[in-house]
FILO-254880 format. One record per residue (C-alpha): residue number from 1; residue in three letters; x, y, z negated. Coordinates in steps of 0.02 Angstrom, whole numbers, plus 50000, padded with zeros to 5 digits. Layout:
# residues N
  pos  code     xx     yy     zz
  NUM   ALA      X      Y      Z
...
# end
This chain:
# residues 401
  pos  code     xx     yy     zz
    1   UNK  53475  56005  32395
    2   UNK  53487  56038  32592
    3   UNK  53345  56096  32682
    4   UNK  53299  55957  32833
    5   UNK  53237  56061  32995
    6   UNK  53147  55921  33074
    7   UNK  53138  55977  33260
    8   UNK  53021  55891  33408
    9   UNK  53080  55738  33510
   10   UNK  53113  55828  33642
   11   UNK  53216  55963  33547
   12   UNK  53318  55810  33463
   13   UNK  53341  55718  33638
   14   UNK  53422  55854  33726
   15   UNK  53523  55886  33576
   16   UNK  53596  55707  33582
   17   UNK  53616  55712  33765
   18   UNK  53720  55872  33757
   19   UNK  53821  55793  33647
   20   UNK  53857  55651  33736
   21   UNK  53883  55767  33907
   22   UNK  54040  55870  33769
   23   UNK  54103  55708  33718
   24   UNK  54101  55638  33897
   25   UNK  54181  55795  33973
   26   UNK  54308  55798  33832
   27   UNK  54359  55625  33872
   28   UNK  54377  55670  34057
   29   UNK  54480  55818  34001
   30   UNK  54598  55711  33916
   31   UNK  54605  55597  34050
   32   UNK  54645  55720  34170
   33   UNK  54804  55804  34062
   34   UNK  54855  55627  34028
   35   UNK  54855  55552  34225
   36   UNK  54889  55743  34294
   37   UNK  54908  55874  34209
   38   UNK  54875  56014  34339
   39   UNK  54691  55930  34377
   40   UNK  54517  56031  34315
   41   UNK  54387  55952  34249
   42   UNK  54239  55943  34395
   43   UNK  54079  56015  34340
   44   UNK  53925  55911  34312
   45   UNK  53773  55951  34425
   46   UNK  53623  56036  34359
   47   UNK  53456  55930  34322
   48   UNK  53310  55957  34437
   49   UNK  53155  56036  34381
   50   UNK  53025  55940  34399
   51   UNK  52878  56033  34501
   52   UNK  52763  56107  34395
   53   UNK  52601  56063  34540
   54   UNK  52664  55878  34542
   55   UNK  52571  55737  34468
   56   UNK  52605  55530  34482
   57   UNK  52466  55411  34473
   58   UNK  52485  55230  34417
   59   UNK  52421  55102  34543
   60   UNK  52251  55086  34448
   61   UNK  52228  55280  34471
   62   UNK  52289  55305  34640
   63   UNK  52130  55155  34683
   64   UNK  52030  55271  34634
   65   UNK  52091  55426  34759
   66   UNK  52015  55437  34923
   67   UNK  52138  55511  35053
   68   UNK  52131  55546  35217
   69   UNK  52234  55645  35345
   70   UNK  52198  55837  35407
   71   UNK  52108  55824  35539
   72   UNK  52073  55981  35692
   73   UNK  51903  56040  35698
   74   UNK  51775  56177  35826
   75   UNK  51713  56282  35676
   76   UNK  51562  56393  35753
   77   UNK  51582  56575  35723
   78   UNK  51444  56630  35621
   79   UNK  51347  56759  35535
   80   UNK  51229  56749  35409
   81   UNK  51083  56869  35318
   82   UNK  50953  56854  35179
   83   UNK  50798  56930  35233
   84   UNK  50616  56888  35228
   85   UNK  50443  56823  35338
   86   UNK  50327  56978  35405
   87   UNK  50192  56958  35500
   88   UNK  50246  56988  35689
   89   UNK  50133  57159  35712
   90   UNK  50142  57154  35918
   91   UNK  50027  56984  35901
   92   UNK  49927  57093  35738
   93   UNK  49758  57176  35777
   94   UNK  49693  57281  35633
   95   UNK  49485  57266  35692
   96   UNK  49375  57441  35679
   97   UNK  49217  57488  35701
   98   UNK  49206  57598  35863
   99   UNK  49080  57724  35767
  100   UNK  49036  57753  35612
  101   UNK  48903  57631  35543
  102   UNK  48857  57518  35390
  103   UNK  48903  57341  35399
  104   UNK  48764  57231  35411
  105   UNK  48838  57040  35410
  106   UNK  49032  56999  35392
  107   UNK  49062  56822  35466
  108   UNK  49232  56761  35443
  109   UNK  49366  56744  35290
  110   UNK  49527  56764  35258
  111   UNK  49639  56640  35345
  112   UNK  49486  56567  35457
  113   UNK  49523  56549  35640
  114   UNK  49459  56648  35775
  115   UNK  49447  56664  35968
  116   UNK  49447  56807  36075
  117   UNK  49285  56890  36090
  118   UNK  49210  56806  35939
  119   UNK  49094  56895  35822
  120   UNK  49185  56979  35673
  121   UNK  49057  57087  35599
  122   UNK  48893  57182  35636
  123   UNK  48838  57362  35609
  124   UNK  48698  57481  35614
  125   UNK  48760  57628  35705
  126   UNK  48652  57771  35721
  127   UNK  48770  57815  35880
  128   UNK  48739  57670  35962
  129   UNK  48548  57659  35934
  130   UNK  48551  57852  36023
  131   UNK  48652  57771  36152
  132   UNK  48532  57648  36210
  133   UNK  48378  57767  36189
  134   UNK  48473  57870  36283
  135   UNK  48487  57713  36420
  136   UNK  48316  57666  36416
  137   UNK  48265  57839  36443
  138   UNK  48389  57874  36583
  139   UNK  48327  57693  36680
  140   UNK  48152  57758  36653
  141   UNK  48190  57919  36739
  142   UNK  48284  57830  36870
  143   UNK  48119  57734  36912
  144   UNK  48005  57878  36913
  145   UNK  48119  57973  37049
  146   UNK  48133  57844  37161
  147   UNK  47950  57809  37165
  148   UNK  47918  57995  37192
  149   UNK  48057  57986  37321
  150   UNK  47971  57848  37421
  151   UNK  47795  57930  37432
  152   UNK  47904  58108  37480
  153   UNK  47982  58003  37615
  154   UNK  47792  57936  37664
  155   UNK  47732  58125  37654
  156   UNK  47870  58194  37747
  157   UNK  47857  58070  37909
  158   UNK  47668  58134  37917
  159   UNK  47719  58297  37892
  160   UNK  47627  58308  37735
  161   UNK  47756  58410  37647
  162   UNK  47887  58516  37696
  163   UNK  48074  58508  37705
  164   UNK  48119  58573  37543
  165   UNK  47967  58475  37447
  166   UNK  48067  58307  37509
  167   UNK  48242  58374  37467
  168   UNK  48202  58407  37300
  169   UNK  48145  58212  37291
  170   UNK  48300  58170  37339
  171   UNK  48397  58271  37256
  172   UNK  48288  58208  37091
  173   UNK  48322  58017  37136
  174   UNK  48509  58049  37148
  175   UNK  48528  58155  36971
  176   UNK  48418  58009  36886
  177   UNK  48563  57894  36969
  178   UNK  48707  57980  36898
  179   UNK  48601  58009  36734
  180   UNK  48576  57818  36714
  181   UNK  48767  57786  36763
  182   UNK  48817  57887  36635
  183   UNK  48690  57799  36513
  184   UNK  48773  57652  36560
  185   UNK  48956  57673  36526
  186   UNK  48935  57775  36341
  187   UNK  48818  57582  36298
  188   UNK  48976  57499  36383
  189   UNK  49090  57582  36250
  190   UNK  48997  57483  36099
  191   UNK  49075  57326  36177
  192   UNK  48906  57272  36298
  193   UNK  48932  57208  36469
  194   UNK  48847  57232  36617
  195   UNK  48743  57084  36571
  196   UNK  48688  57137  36409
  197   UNK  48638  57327  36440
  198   UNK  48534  57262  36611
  199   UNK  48450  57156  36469
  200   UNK  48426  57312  36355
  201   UNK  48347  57400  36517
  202   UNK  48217  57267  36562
  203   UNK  48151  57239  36379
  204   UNK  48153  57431  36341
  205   UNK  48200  57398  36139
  206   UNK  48354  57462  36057
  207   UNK  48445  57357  35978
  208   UNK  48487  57381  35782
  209   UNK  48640  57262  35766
  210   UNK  48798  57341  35858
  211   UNK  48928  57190  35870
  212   UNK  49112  57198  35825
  213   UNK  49204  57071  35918
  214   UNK  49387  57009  35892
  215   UNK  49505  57074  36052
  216   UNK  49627  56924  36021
  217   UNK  49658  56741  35956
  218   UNK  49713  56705  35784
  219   UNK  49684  56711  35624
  220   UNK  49605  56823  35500
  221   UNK  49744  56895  35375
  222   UNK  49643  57029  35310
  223   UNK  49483  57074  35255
  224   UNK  49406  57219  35158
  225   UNK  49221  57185  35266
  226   UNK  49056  57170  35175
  227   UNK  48861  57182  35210
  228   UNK  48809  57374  35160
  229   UNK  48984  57458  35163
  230   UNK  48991  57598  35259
  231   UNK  49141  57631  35390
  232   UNK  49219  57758  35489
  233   UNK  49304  57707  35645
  234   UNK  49504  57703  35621
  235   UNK  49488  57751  35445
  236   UNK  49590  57604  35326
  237   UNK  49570  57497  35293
  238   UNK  49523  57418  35419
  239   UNK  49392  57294  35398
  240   UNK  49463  57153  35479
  241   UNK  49645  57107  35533
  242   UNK  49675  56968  35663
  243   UNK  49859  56905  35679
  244   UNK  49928  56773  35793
  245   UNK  50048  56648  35690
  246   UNK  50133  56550  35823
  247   UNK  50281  56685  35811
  248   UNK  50325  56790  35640
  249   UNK  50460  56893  35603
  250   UNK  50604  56890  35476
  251   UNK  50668  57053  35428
  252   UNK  50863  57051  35368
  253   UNK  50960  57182  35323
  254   UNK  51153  57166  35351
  255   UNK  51297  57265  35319
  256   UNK  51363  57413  35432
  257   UNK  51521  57315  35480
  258   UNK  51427  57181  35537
  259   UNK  51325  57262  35655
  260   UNK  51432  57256  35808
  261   UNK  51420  57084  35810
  262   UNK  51230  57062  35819
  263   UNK  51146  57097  36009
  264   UNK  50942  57085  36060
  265   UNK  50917  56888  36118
  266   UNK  51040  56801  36011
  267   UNK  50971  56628  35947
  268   UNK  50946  56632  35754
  269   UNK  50908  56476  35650
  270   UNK  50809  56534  35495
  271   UNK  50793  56424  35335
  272   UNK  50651  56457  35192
  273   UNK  50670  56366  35020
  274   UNK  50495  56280  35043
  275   UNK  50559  56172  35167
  276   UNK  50720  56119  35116
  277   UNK  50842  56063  35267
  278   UNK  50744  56121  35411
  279   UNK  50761  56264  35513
  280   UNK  50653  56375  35602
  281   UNK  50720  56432  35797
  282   UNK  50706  56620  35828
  283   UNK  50796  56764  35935
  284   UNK  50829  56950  35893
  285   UNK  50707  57068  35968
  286   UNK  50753  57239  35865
  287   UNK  50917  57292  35790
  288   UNK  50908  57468  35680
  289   UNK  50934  57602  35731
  290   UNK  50994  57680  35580
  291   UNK  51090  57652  35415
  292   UNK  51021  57631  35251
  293   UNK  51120  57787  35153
  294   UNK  51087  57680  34987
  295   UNK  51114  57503  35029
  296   UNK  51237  57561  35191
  297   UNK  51130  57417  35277
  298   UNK  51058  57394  35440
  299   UNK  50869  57310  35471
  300   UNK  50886  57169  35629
  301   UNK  50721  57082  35668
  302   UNK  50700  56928  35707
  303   UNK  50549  56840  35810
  304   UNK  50531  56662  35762
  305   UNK  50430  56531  35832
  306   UNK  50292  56465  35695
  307   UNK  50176  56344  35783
  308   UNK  50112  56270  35611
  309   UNK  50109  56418  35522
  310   UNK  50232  56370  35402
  311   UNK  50320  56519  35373
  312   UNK  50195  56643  35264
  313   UNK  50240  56818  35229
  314   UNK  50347  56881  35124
  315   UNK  50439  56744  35084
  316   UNK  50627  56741  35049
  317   UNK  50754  56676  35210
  318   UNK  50910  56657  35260
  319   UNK  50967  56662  35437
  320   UNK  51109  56595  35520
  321   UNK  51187  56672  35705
  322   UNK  51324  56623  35812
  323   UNK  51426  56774  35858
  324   UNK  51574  56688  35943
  325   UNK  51645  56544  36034
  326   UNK  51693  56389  35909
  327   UNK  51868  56411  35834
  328   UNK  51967  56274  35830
  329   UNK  52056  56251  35640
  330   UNK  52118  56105  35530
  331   UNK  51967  56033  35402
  332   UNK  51963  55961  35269
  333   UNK  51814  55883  35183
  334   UNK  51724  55999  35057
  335   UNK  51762  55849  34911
  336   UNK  51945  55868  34940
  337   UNK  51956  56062  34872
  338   UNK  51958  56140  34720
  339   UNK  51906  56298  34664
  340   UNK  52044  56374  34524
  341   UNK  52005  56472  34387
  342   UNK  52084  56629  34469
  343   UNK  51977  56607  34620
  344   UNK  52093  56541  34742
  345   UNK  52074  56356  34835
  346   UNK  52202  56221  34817
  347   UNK  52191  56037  34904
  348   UNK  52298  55900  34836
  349   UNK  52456  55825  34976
  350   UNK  52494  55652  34959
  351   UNK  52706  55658  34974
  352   UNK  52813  55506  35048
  353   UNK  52769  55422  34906
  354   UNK  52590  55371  34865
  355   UNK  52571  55379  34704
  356   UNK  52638  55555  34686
  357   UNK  52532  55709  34753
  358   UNK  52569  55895  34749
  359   UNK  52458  56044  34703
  360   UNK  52444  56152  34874
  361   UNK  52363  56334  34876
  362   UNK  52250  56361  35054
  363   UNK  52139  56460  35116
  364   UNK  51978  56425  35161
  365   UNK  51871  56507  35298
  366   UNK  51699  56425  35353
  367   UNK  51595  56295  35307
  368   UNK  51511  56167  35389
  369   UNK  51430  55999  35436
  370   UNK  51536  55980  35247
  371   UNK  51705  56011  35323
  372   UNK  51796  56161  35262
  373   UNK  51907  56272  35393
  374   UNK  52071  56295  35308
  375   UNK  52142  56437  35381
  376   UNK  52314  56453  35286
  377   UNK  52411  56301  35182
  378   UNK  52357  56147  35303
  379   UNK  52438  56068  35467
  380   UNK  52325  55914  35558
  381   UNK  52426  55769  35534
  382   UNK  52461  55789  35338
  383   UNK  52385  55686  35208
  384   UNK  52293  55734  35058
  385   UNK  52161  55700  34948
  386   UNK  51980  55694  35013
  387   UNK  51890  55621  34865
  388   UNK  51949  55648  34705
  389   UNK  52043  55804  34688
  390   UNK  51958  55859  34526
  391   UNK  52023  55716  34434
  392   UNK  52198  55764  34506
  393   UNK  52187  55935  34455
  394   UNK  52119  55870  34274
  395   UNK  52275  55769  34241
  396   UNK  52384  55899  34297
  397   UNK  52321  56029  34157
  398   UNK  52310  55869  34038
  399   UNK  52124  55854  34058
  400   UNK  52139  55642  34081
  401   UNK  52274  55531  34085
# end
C-alpha cells in the first residue's frame, strides 16, 4: 500500500505551477533548438512579494474608513508636572496671643469668614490687667503733679516759695508725663487704640477681657482655640490660623533636566480631578533651589488664582507650561494612530488605489486639541486613515475580515 502525504493547498498549487513553468520552459527550449539552434532560453522574472503591512478592503469596508489628508499644524511647546494645592503661606496668618493668658471665649470656626480687625478670641492676661493698673495709676499721678504744679506756679508769682520749691513741681509734672506715656504705649501693645485706653483712663477700671483680633481678611483654616485653655504667646499651635483663598499654591516637583526650562512669571494652567475640563490660571513665583538626592527632583511653586475657593489643599494636580514658541509639524488626528504591541506608533496610508492601505511606522511627539504631532513617518499632503485604523490593523493580523 503507498503512503498518501496529503500537503496544504498552497503547498499543492505551487507544486502544479512549477510544473507547468518546467513544462513551459522545456517547450521553449525545444522551440528554440528547433527555429535556432544557437538561441538560450530567456529567464522568467521573479514573482513579487506581496507587502507584508498591506491590506485591501472591499467597497463595503473601505465605507466604513474615514480618511483624510496630513495636514500642518502650530503644536505649543510644553511642559507638564504632577504636584499638589498648599495653602499660599504669604496670604497665611497663624493668630497668637501677645502674652500668656487663658482663653476666655473663642468666636469663630473652622472655615468661617473673617475681616480684618475682627474679634478672634478673648483672654485673661494677668500682664495686661498690670498694664492698665499700671495706666490708671500713672494718669492719676499725672493729675496730681499738674495740680501741684499750678498752685507752685500761683505760690511762686507771690513769692510764696522759692526757686527750687517750684522747680521741683515742674520737674514732678514732667516725670508723671513721661510716666503716663510710657503707661500708654506697653496698654497699646495688647492691641488698644488711643480711643480705647483714654476710655480705660476716664472710668479708672481694668479691664479683664484682653481681645485678640485677626490682622487680615480670610478665612479661618485652623483652630485649636477654646474657653479655659491656657496659652503662651508664639508657642504652637497657634490658636487660630487665618488664610486668604483668592490665591493658593501648587507645589510640583520636576525632573533635574527639566529645570532649565522653567523661569519665575511663566503662565501655568493647573487642572484638579474634581473639576474635570477646567483649568485654573497661575504663574511661577519660586523655583528650588536645590535637588532632591532621592527623587533627583526639583520643587517649582506655583501661585494660582482661586477666587471661589475651589482648589482645597492637598489635593492632587497637574500643571501644564509653555516653554517655547509653537512648532510647526504635520498632525494627524489622535483616532488615526495605533499603538503596537512593541510600543511603537503606526498610522495607516491610503496608496493610489483606495481600497488598498499600507501599515506606516511614525513617530509621535505632542498632543493636543486631539491632533497628534508626528514628528518622523508623515509629509502634509498624504492621505491616510483618520477613523478607523484599529479595524485596519485587526484585519491585517487576521483579527476581522
Amino acid at each position: 500500500m503507498r503512503e498518501t502525504i496529503m500537503r496544504p493547498k498552497g503547498v499543492r498549487r505551487a507544486l502544479a505551477f512549477a510544473a507547468v513553468s518546467t513544462l513551459g520552459l522545456l517547450a521553449a527550449g525545444i522551440h528554440s533548438r528547433s527555429g535556432n539552434g544557437a538561441a538560450q532560453a530567456a529567464p522568467a522574472p521573479p514573482p513579487v512579494a506581496p507587502n507584508p503591512d498591506t491590506v485591501k478592503l472591499t467597497d463595503s469596508q473601505v465605507s466604513s474608513i474615514k480618511t483624510g489628508a496630513v495636514v500642518a499644524r502650530d503644536f505649543l511647546v510644553e511642559k507638564d508636572a504632577v504636584g499638589s494645592i498648599d495653602f499660599n503661606e504669604d496670604r497665611t496668618t497663624q493668630v497668637f496671643t501677645p502674652y500668656q493668658g487663658r482663653i476666655i471665649d473663642a468666636f469663630l470656626n473652622l472655615g468661617d469668614p473673617v475681616k480684618k480687625g475682627q474679634v478672634l478670641f478673648t483672654i485673661e492676661s494677668p500682664d495686661f490687667i498690670a498694664a492698665q493698673s499700671t495706666l490708671i495709676s500713672a494718669a492719676a499721678t499725672l493729675d496730681q503733679t499738674s495740680s501741684a504744679l499750678t498752685r507752685a506756679k500761683e505760690l511762686y508769682a507771690k513769692r510764696g516759695i522759692d526757686q527750687n520749691d517750684y522747680e521741683t513741681a515742674v520737674a514732678n509734672e514732667q516725670s508723671a508725663v513721661g510716666a503716663l506715656r510710657a503707661a500708654r504705649d506697653a496698654v497699646a501693645i495688647f492691641g488698644k487704640t488711643e480711643t480705647e485706653i483714654d476710655k480705660i483712663i476716664a472710668a479708672r477700671r481694668v479691664e479683664t477681657a484682653l481681645v485678640v483680633k485677626s490682622p487680615i481678611s480670610g478665612t479661618v483654616t485652623a483652630r485649636s482655640a477654646a474657653p479655659g485653655l491656657l496659652e503662651q504667646p508664639g508657642n504652637p499651635p497657634a490658636p487660630y490660623t487665618v488664610s486668604d483663598l483668592s490665591t493658593v499654591w501648587m507645589l510640583a516637583n520636576v525632573p533635574e533636566s527639566e529645570t532649565p526650562h522653567f523661569k519665575r512669571g511663566q503662565v501655568v494652567e493647573v487642572a484638579v480631578s474634581a473639576y474635570p475640563g477646567r483649568t485654573f490660571e497661575g504663574h511661577i513665583t519660586a523655583i528650588g533651589s536645590a535637588v532632591d538626592p532621592n527623587s533627583r527632583r526639583v520643587t517649582v511653586r506655583s501661585e494660582v488664582k482661586d477666587p471661589d475657593h475651589e482648589l482645597l489643599p492637598q489635593m492632587f494636580a497637574t500643571f501644564v507650561i509653555r516653554t517655547g514658541a509653537p512648532v510647526s509639524s504635520p498632525a494627524i488626528p489622535e483616532a488615526g494612530v495605533v499603538r503596537e504591541g512593541d510600543g511603537t506608533m503606526s498610522v495607516w496610508v491610503v496608496s493610489t488605489d483606495p481600497h488598498v492601505f499600507t501599515r506606516r511606522s511614525v513617530k509621535i511627539g505632542h498632543q493636543q486639541d486631539g491632533f497628534d504631532q508626528v514628528l518622523e513617518g508623515l509629509k502634509p499632503g498624504e492621505t491616510v486613515a483618520v477613523d478607523g485604523a484599529i479595524f485596519l490593523s485587526n484585519i491585517l493580523y487576521g483579527g476581522a475580515s
